[in-house]
C-alpha positions in Angstrom: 95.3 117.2 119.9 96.9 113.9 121.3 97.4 110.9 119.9 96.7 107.9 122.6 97.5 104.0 122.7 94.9 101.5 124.5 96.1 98.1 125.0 93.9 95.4 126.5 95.6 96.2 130.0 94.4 99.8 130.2 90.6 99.9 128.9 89.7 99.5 132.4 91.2 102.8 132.8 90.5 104.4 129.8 86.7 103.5 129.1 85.4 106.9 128.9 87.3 107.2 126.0 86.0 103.6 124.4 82.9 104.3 125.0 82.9 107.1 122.8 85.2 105.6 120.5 82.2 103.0 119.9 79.7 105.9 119.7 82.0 107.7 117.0 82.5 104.3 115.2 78.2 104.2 115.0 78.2 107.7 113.5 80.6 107.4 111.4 80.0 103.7 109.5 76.6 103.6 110.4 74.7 106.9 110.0 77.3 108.8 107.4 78.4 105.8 105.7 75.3 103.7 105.8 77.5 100.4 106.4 75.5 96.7 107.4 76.8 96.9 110.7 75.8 96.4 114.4 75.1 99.3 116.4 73.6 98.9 119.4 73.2 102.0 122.2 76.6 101.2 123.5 77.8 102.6 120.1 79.6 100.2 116.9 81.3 96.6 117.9 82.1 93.2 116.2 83.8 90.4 116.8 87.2 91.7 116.2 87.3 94.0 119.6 86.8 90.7 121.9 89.9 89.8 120.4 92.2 92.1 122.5 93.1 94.5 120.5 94.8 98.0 121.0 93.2 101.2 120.1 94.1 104.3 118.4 93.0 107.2 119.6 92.7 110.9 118.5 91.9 112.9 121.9 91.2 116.9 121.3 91.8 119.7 123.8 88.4 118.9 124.7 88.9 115.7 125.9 86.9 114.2 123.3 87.6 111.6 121.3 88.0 112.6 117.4 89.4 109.3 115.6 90.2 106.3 116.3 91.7 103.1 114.8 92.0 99.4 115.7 95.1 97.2 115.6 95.6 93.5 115.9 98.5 91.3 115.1 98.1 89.8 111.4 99.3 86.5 112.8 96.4 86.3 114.5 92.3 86.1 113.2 91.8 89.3 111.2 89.5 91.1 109.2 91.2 91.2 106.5 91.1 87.0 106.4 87.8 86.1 108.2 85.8 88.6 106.5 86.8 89.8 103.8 89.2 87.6 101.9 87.9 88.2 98.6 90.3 91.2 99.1 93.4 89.7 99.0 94.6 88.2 95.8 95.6 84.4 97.2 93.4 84.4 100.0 95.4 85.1 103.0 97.8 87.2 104.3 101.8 86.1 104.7 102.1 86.7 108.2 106.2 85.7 108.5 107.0 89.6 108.4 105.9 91.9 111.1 102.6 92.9 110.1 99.7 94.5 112.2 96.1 94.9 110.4 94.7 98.2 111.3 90.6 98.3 110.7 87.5 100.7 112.2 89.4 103.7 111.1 87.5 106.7 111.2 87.9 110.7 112.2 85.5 113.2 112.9 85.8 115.7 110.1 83.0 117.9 111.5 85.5 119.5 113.9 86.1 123.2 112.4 89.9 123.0 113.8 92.2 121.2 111.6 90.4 122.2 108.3 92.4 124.5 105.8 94.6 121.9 104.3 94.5 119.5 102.0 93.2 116.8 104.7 92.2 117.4 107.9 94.7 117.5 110.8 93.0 114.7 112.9 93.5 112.3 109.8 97.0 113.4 109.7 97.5 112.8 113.3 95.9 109.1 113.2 98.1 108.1 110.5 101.0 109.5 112.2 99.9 107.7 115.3 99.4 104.0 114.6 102.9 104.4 112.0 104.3 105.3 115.1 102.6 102.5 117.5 103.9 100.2 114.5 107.6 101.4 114.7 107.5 101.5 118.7 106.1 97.8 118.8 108.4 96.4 115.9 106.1 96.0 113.2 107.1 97.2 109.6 104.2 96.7 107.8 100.3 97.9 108.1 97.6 96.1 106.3 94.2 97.2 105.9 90.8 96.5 104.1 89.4 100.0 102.7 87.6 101.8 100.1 88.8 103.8 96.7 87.9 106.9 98.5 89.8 106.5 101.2 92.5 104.9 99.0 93.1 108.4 97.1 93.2 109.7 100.6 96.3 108.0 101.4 98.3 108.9 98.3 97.0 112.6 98.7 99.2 112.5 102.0 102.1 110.6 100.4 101.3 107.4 102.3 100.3 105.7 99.1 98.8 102.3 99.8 100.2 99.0 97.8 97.3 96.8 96.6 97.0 92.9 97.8 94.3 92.4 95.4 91.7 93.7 92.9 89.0 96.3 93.8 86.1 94.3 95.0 82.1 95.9 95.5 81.0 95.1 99.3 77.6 96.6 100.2 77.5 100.1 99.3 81.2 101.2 98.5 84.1 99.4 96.8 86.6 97.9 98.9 90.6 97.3 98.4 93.1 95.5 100.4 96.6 96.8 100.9 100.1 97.3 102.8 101.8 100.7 103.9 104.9 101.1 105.1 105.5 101.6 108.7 108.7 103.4 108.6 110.0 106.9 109.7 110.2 108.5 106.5 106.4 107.9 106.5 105.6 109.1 109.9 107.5 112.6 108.8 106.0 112.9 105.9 102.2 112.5 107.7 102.7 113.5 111.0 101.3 117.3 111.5 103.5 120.4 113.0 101.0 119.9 116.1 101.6 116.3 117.2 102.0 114.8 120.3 101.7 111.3 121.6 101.4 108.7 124.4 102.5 105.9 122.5 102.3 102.1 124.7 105.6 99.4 123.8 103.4 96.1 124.5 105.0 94.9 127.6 107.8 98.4 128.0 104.8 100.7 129.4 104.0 104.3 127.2 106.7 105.9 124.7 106.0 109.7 125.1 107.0 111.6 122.4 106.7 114.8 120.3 107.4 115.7 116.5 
């Protein structure tokens, strides 16, 4: 499995994968998770993927596209502020560190190879993927708007999240703000024996590395 970075230069290039990133997004938040969103046949989209961001993508031996993550700037419009601020406990994030919001993560957890452990090797490979994106593009800190499910998740792989707000109820589920660290001592403890990467420096063209 490999980890791969999508910047607004290269979906002309990499649309194959997109495209089923959006179809994965649809199965995933619309038909498992039953979440009020828009799918239409060209699979799950909002607002927040006109905005340029850069995708995070699991890719399999298969060429198939197994998880996926997007990330935009927190200087910039988020999810976090435009939709759900009721997350964060004054409102708004503080944008003067190097932050990046990551939303729209999901992992196919159908996939029979990478079971056996206490999570599933493609969730281990995402997280170890956008820490590293973060590190590689100078950004220290990840914030993201989630669920208590997912939450318990992140401490089971010792990437505990830190709250920016009390739990709120959203639709079906119960959603939480919150920052993680995007350091190396969390990409070691996360990242799988397995990994690999093609990791894009906005503006320095792709970081290729292996742990």
């Amino acid at each position: 499995m490999q980890i791969l970075s999508v910047s607004a230069d290269h979906y002309a290039s990499n649309h194959h994968y997109l495209n089923q990133m959006h179809q994965l997004r649809a199965a995933v938040f619309g038909d498992r998770l039953e979440w009020e969103i828009t799918v239409t046949e060209q699979g799950e989209r909002d607002q927040y993927d006109d905005l340029r961001p850069t995708y995070i993508l699991a890719i399999s031996a298969e060429q198939k596209v197994v998880g996926c993550a997007r990330l935009l700037p927190a200087f910039g419009p988020t999810m976090l502020e435009q939709t759900f601020p009721q997350l964060l406990e004054r409102g708004a994030l503080d944008a003067r560190t190097a932050k990046v919001e990551s939303s729209r993560f999901c992992v196919d957890t159908s996939l029979a190879a990478g079971r056996g452990g206490t999570l599933h090797q493609v969730t281990l490979t995402m997280f170890a993927g956008i820490i590293e994106w973060s590190m590689a593009n100078g950004y220290k800190e990840i914030v993201t708007a989630t669920d208590l499910r997912f939450e318990r998740i992140l401490k089971r792989a010792g990437w505990p999240m830190h709250r920016l707000g009390n739990p709120v109820a959203i639709g079906n589920t119960v959603a939480v703000a919150g920052s993680l660290p995007a350091d190396r001592a969390s990409f070691e403890q996360v990242c799988p024996p397995s990994y690999r990467s093609i990791i894009e420096r906005d503006g320095a063209g792709p970081l290729r590395s292996a742990a």
